[in-house]
N, C-alpha and C positions, 0 to 999 in steps of 0.2 A: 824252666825250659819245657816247652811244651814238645810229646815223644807222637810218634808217626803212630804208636798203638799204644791202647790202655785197656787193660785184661781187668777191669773190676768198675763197677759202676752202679748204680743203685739209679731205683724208681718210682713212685706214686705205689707203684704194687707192691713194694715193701716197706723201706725205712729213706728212700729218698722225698723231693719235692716237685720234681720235674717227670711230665708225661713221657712214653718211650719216646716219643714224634717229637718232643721239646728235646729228649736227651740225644738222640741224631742231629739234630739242629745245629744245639751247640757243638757237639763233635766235626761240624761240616765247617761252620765257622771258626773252631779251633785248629783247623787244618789236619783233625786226625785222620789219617786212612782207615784203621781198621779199629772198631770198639765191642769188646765184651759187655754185653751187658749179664749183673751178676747179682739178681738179688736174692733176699734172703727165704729160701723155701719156697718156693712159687717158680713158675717160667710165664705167668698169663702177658706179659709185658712182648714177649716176644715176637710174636706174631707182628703186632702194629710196630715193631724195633727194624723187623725184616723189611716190612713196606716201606718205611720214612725212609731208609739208608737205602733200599734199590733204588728209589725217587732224588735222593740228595749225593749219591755214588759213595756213600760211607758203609763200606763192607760191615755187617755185624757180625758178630760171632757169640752165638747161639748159649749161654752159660746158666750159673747157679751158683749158689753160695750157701754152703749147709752148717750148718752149728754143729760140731759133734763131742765129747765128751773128754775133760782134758784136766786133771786137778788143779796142778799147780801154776794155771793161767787159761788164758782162753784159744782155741784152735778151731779156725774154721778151713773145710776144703772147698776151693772152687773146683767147679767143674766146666773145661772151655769144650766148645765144639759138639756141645751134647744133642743129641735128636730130642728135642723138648719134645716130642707125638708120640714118645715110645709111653705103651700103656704101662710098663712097668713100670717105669721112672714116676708117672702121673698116681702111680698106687702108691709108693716107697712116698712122694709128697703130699700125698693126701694123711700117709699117717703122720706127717710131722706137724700137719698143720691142722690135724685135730688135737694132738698134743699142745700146740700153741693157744686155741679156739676153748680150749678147756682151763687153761690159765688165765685169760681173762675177765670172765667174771670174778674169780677172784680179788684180781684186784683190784675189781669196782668194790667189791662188797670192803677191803680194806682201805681205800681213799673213802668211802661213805662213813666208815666208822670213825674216820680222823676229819670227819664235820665239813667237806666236800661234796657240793653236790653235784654227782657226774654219772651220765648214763652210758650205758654198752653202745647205745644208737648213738649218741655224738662222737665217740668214739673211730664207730663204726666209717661214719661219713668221711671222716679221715684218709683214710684208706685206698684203693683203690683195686679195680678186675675182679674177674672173679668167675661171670656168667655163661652159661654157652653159649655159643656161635656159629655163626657156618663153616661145613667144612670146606678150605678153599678148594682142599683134591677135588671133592666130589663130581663137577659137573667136569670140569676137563681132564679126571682120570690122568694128571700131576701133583704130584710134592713137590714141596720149595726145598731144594739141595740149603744143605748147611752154608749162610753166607747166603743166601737169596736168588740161588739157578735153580730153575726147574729140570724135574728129571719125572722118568719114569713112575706110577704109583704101582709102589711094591704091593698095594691093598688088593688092587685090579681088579673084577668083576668078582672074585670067589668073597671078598668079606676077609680075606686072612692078610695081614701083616706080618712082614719078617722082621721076626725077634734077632735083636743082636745075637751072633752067632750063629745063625741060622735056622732056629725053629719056625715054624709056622706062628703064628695065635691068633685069636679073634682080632677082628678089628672095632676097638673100641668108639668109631661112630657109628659102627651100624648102618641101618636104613633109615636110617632119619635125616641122613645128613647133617649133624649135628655132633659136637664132640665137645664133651667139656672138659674144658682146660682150667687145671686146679689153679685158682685165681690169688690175687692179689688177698693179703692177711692183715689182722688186726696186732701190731706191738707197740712196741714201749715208745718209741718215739712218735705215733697217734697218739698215748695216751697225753704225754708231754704238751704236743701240740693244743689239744681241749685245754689243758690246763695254764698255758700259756695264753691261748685267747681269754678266756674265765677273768683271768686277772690273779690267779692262785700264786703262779710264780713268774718271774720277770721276763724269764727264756728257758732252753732245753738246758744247761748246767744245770741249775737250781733244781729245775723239778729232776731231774734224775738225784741232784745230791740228797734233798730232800724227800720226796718219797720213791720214784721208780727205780733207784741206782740199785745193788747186790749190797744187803744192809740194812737197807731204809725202811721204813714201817710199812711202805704198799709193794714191796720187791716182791715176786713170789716167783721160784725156778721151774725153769720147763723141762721135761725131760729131752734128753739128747743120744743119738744113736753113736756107735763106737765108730772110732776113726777109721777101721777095717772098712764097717759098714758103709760109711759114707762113702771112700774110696771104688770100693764094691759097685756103690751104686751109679756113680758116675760112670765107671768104665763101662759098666753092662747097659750104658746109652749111648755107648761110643763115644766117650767124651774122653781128655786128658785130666787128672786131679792133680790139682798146686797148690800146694800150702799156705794158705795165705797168711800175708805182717805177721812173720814168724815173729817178730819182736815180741808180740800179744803172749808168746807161750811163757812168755815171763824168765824163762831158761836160769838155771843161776850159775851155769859155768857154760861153756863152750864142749866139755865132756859130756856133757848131761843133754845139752840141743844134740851132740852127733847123734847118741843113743836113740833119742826120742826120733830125729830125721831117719836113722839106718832100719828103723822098725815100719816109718812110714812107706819110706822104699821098699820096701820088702814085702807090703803089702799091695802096691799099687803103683803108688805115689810117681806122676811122671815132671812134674815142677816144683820150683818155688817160685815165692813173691818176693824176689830179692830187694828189688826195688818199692816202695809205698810211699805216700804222703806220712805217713806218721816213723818212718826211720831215717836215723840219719846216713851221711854218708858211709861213716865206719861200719856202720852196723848194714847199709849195702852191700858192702864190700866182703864182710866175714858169711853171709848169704850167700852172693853170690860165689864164694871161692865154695860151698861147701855143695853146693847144685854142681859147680862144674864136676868136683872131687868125685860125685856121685852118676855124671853123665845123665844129670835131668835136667831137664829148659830152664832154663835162668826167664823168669816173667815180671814184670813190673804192672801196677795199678794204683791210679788216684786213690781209690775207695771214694769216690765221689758221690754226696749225696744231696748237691745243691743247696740250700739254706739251710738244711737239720745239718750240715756243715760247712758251714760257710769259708771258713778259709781254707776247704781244700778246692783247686783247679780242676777241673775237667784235665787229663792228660799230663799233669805234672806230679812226678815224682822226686823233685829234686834236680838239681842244677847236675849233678853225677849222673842221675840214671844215660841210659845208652841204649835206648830198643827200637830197632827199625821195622821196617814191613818184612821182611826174609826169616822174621822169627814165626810171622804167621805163616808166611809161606814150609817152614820147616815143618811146623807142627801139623800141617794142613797132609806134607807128604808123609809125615808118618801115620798120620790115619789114610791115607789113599782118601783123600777129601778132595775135591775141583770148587775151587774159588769164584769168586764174583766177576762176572762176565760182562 
């Protein structure tokens, strides 16, 4: 059952295979109203996400998907409704995505040693964003409101941008016109893809089982920032942080998830992802009772990444999930946000 909104989504600029302007497309044709776009470490997708959906009437909403540090399984936070232009946010991901950038030659040099011939550049080509570009404020002295309204530029003739919270700071494009947006990265599902084409392995199972999985002879770990941190950084871009496929946390009792949830709340944390393509009902359902228990957004998302996974839907999380437009609308008024016009 396809839901009126889906808070998770992937791109060309990270671990998907569809361009923003493709991934609007199909949301127009799946009859979504409103879509997150959320990928991993990066916002460069955004921009052209904003255009396609004010041009196809598909509100986007403005996200991020950060890896952050978690033993005994994996946790990541989404960030919905974030000012992807805020300079600090563009700092806090440039360091994650030098940390990424630095992992992988790595594991060139370890697929070469297991008699693979595969370079950084084909890799690379994989990939996608990245480069600077115009800034659209500049000539008509507007930013694109969250969701794609034009407003006021907070920049204004002085060069300074207000910082969430209300500081001043530089304005990170300057006089050039020009700002660059920390772009689309190189991971593990590029690498898959070259080796798939190559002929090394059949499809992306194989090559993750075989060498890029956590394990396998060309695996090599990236550092990850603390869940505080990630939370932290979301919010100080005005955004909400959700938990995302709590399932992933691996949890081994229902005591042990409240724990790990009531410390995330405590630091920030304003959702969960109760609903996912990869949980089932039950395991919606023990989600969502524990978001409500807590008085945070109950969210739902595909994790849609068009062929790197094919069987999940654009906008389907299960025959259960239940999320309509009134949840964007909620979250929109707790941030004092204005919608798509």
């Amino acid at each position: 059952m396809i839901q009126e909104v889906d808070f998770h989504s992937h791109t060309v600029n990270s671990d998907g295979t569809l361009t923003a302007t493709e991934l609007m497309e199909l949301a127009k044709k799946q009859g979504i109203k409103a879509l997150a776009l959320t990928d991993h470490d990066t916002t460069s997708g955004l921009d052209e996400a904003l255009a396609a959906g004010k041009k196809l009437g598909v509100e986007l909403i403005p996200g991020i998907e950060i890896s952050v540090v978690y033993d005994s399984g994996t946790m990541h936070i989404l960030g919905h409704f974030i000012d992807h232009r805020s300079m600090k946010l563009q700092e806090a991901i440039r360091g994650l995505q030098d940390d990424r950038n630095d992992r992988n030659p790595q594991i060139i040099e370890k697929l070469n040693a297991l008699g693979i011939e595969i370079t950084l550049k084909e890799v690379e080509r994989e990939s996608g964003g990245g480069q600077a570009h115009p800034n659209p404020e500049v000539e008509s002295g507007q930013r694109r409101e969250v969701g794609g309204q034009a407003r006021p530029n907070p920049e204004g003739e002085s060069g300074q941008r207000r910082e969430v919270g209300g500081q001043a700071r530089p304005n990170p494009e300057g006089e050039s016109g020009q700002r660059r947006e920390v772009g689309g990265q190189v991971g593990r599902p590029h690498f898959a893809r070259v080796l798939v084409k190559k002929g090394h392995v059949k499809d992306f199972e194989e090559a993750f089982k075989k060498y890029l999985g956590k394990g396998a002879p060309a695996y090599v770990d990236k550092r990850r920032i603390s869940p505080e941190e990630g939370i932290r950084m979301i919010r100080e871009a005005g955004g909400i942080a959700v938990l995302a496929h709590p399932k992933t946390l691996n949890a081994k009792s229902s005591q042990e998830f409240n724990v790990v949830l009531d410390h995330l709340v405590a630091s920030g944390l304003g959702g969960i992802e109760a609903y996912s393509s990869c949980q089932d009902e039950k395991e919606a359902g023990q989600f969502r009772a524990a978001g409500e228990e807590r008085n945070i957004f109950i969210t739902g998302g595909s994790d849609f990444h068009g062929d790197n996974k094919s069987d999940v839907e654009l906008g389907n999380m299960g025959r259960w999930a239940r999320l309509s437009y009134g949840l964007v609308k909620a979250m929109r008024d707790h941030l004092n946000l204005k919608g798509l016009s």
